[in-house]
N, C-alpha and C positions, 0 to 999 in steps of 0.2 A: 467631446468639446463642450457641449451646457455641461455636463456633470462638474468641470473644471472652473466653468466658468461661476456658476454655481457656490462653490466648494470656497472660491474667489473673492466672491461679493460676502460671504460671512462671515468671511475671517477677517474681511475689512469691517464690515461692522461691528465686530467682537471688539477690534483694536479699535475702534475707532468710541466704542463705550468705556472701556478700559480706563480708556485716553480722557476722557469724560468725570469718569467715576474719580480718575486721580489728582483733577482737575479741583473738583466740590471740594476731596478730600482735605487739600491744603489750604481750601477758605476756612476749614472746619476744626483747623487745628488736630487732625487723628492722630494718635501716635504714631511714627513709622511701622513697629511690629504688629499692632493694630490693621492696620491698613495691608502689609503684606498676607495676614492670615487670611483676612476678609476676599482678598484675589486669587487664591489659593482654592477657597472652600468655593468662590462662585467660579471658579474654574471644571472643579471637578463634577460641580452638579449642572454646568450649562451645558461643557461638550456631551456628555451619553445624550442629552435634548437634543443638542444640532446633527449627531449621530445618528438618533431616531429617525428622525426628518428626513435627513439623506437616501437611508433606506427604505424607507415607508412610504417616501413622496411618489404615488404609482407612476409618473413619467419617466422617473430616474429608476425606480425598481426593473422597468418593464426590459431600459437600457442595459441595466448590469446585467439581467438575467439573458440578455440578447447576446452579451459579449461572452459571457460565458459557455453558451451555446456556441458559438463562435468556435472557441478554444476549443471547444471538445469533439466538435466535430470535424476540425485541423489534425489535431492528436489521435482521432478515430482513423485519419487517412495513413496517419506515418502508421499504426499499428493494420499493415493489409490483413490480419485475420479478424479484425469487429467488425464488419460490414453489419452482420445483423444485430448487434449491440448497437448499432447506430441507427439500423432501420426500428429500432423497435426502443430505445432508451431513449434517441436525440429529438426523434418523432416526434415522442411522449413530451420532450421540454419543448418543444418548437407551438405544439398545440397549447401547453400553457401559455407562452409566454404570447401569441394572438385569442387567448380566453374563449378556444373552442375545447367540444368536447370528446369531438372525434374527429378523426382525418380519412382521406385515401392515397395510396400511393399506385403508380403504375409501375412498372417495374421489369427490367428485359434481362430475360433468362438467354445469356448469349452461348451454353451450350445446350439450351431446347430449342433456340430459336425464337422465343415466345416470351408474348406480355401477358403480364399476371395483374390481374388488380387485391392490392390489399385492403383489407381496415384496420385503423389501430383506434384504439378508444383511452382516455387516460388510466383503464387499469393496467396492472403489470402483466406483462407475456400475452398483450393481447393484440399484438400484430397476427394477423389470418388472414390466407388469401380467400377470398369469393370469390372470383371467375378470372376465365382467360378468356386475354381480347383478340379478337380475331385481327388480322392488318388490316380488311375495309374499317373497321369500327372508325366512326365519323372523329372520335379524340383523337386518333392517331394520325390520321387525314389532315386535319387542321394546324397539326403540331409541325410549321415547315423552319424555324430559326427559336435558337437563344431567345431573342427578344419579344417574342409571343406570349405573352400573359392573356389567357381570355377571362374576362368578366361577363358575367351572366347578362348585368343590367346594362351592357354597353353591345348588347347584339340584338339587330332584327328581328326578323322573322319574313320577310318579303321573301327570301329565295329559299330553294330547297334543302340545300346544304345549310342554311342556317336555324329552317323550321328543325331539322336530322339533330343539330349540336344543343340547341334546346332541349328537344325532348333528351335527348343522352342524359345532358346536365343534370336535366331535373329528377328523372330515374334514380341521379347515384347522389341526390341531396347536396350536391356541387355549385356553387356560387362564383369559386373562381380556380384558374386550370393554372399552376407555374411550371412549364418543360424543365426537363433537367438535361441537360448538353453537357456532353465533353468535346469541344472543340465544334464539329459539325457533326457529331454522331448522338443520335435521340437513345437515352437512357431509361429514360422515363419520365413520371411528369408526378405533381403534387394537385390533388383534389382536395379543396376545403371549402365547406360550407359560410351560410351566412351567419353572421351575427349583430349585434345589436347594435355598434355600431360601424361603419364605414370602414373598409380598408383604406388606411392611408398611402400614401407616396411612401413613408417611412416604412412602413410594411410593408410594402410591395416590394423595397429595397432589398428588407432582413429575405422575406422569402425565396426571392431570388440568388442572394447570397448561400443560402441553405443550401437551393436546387443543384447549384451547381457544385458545392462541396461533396457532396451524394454521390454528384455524377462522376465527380474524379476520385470517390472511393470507390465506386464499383469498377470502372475501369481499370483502376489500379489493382484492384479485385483480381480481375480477370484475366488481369497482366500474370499477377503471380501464379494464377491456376494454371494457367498456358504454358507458363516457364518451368512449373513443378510438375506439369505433365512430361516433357518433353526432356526433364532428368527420368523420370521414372522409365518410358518410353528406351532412354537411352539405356537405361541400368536391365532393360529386361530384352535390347537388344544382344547385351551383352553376355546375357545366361543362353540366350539361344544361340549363338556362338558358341558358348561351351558345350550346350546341350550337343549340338550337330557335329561336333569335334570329337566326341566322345562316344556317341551312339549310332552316330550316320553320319560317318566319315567319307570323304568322295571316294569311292573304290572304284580302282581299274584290274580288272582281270585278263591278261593275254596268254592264247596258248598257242599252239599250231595252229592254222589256217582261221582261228575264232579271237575274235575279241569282243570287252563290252565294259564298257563306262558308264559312271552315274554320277549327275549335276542334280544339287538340291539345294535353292533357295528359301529357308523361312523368311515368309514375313509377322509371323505370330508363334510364342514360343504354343500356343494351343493350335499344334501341326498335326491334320488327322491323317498321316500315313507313317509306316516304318518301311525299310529294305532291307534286304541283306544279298551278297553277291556273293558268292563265293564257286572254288573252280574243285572238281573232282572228277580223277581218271581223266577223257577226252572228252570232258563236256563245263559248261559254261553255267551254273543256275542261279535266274534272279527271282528273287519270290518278292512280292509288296501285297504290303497289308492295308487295306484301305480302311479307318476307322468310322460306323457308322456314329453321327454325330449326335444321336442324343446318348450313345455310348461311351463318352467319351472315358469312364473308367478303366475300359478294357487296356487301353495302352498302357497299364503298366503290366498287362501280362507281354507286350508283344514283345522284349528281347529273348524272354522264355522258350517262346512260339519259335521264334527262328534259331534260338539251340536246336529244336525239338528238329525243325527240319531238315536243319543239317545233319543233325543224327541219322535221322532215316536215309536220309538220302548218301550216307559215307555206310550203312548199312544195310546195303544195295537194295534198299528198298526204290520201288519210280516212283513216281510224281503222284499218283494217284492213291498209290497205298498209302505215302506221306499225307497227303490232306486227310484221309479216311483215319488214319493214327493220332493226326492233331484234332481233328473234328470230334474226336472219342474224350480225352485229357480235358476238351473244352466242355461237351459235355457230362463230365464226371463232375466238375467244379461248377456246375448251373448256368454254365456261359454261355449253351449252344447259339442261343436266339439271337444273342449280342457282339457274335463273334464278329471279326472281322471279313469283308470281304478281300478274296485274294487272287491275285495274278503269279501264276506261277509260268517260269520260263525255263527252257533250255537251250543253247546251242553246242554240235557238236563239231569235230574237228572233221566231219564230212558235210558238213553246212544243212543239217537238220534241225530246224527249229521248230521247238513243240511250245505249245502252252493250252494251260487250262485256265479261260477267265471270270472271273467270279464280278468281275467291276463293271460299273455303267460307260470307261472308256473302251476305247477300239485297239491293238498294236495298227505300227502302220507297216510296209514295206516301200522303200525307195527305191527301184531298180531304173524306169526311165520317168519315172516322178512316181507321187504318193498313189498309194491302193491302198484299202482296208484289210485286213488281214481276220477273216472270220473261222481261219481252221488253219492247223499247225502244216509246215509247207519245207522245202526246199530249198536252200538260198542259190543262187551262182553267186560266182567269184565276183567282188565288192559290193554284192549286194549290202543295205542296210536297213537293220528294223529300229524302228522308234517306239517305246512303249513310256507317253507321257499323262500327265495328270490334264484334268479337264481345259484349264486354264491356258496352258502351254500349249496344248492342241489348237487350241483355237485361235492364239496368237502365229501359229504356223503357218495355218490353211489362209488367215487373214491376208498373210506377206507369201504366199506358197509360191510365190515368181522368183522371190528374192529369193528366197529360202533352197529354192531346187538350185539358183544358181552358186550359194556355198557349199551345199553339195556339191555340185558337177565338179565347180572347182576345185574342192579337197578330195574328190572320189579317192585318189589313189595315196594319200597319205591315211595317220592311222585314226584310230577310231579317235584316241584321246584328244586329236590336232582339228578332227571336226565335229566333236564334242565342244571345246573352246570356241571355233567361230562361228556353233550354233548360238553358243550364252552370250558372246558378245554383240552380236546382232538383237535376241532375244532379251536381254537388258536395257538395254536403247529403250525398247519397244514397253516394256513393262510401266510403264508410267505411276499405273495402280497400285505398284510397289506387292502383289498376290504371291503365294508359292510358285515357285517356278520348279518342274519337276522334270528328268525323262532320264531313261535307258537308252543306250543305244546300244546295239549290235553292230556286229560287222564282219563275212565272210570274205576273209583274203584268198582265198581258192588255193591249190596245192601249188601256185606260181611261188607264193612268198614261204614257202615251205623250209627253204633253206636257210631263211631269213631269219626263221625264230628260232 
């Protein structure tokens, strides 16, 4: 508006010499041609002067370079990946155009959780952070609304909390504090010292203007890391999906008097177990492989591992020779140490359940509620074992009232039927969204005999 106004009053003047000059010249008798060259040549030499002026004059300078800062840091928000071209280029112009020679910025790290304090000084790339502020820090405390500007020379020192924002102040060479808000949420704030002359009303204006354009870059920031998280998220939902379709399929295995199913939710496609199910002669075998977790390379030998096993085990080797034959393969290939832990299973069509456990969990047995099961046993007729991951176990035993009663109630349908209204119970429940793992067994006793 002065720039206009400005711009206004000189180019009335101009005409209004013009007007003057054309005035003399016709008491003077000038030639016409004369006189037109003559407005021509002081045309061309007086505007680049009034041009100068415009620019040079430091009140109007200080404006345009404020609007253009303005612009660019509008244009910095529509482009969401300059944040830091902004923290560290717009900085750089904001500290010229109030004639300091370094700043500080505060600044919230919304996936650490945390405030950072910067410095920027007017060389290039020289935004740095120096420390993180803890949430007591007395800046943060103070900083309760948008409209909080503090001034160094316009606070006490009669109370404690104010002798506390002094000292801070004066520590980080700070004179005056502008918060950066987006809407009511604290982004961070702008730290600038003193200079030689007074912060005006007008500058307090621009700097607040800044603050808050910062504050809706970073949030918008944050917006789009959030939303590009939550494609990626989705996209690597999608491979474990395939993964689990592909390599850990739900298998249900029925024979005579045995059954056994397996429920397997990922919630990260970095899943440290494999299975394999499978049925030979009158017996039922699950083997799972628990991957120790600073191993996590081993898993790509585990499909191997459970070829291996099933070999042995269709080449009537038992369960013991098979681990002692995989245990050998693993250490021929330098793996022994890192091998996997393993749970190995059987049921047979005379309700003999064996296992040898290598894991930190327990199998369970359900006959009139949960036992541990620490050595291989016997089933009766609908007995059920549960052999689940750490997780699952312990969402069981949490709800084990509820739990025994979808037991009881599905005792006598089949394994697969209370497989389903264990997951959907057990999903409810899952809130943390963790792997959800388990086997179940099931001895139908020589009653349903006829039945298979």
């Amino acid at each position: 508006m002065i720039k206009k106004a400005y711009t206004v009053l000189v180019n009335v003047s101009f005409t209004a010499l013009l007007t003057a000059i054309a005035y003399k010249a016709k008491d003077l008798d000038v030639r016409v041609e004369y006189f037109i060259l003559f407005i021509i040549i002081f045309t061309v030499v007086l505007f680049p002067i009034i041009d100068y002026f415009i620019n040079n004059t430091p009140f109007l300078k200080r404006k345009k370079v404020r609007t253009e800062l303005y612009l660019d840091t509008i244009d910095s928000i529509i482009q969401l990946d300059s944040i830091d071209e902004l923290l560290s280029l717009q900085f750089n112009k904001l500290l010229s155009v109030i004639s300091l020679s370094e700043g500080r910025m505060i600044f919230y790290d919304r996936e650490k959780d945390e405030y950072t304090l910067y410095l920027k000084t007017l060389k290039p790339d020289s935004f740095t952070a120096i420390e993180k502020l803890e949430y007591n820090n007395i800046l943060l405390e103070v900083l309760n609304t948008p409209q909080d500007i503090i001034q160094k020379n316009r606070i006490g020192d009669a109370l404690q909390f104010e002798r506390r924002l002094l000292s801070e102040m004066t520590r980080l060479n700070t004179e005056i504090i502008i918060p950066m808000f987006f809407s009511d949420i604290l982004t961070g704030a702008l730290l600038l010292g003193k200079r030689e002359s007074p912060y005006s009303d007008d500058d307090l204006s621009a700097l607040k203007i800044f603050a808050s354009k910062v504050a809706s870059l970073s949030m918008n920031a944050a917006f789009w890391k959030e939303m590009t998280r939550k494609i990626e998220l989705e996209k690597e939902r999608k491979t474990e999906l395939r993964v689990q379709r592909s390599f850990l399929p739900m298998a249900n295995r029925i024979m005579p008097h045995a059954q056994a199913v397996i429920y397997f939710l990922m919630s990260s496609i970095l899943f440290d177990r494999f299975y394999n199910l499978f049925r030979y002669k009158n017996s039922i075998y699950f083997i799972s492989y628990t991957i120790i977790r600073d191993n996590r390379s081993t898993l790509i030998f585990l499909p191997s591992l459970a070829v291996l096993f099933e070999t042995f085990i269709k080449s009537d080797m038992n369960i013991e020779q098979s681990i002692y034959e995989a245990r050998q393969i693993l250490a021929d290939k330098g793996m022994y140490e890192s091998s996997p832990r393993l749970f190995v299973s059987s049921l047979n069509s005379d309700g003999n359940f064996f296992f040898i456990n290598e894991t930190k969990v327990t199998p369970w047995l359900f006959r009139d509620g949960f036992t541990k099961l620490t050595e291989s046993t016997r089933l009766q007729e609908n007995d059920i074992c549960l052999y689940m991951n750490r997780y699952t176990g312990n969402l069981i035993l949490t709800h084990s009232e509820k739990v025994n009663k979808i037991i009881v109630s599905n005792r006598n349908n089949t394994a697969d039927k209370i497989k389903t209204a264990l997951v959907d119970f057990l999903s409810e429940e899952n809130r943390i969204r963790e792997n959800l793992f388990l086997c179940l067994f099931k001895f139908t006793g020589a009653r349903n005999d006829q039945d298979q």
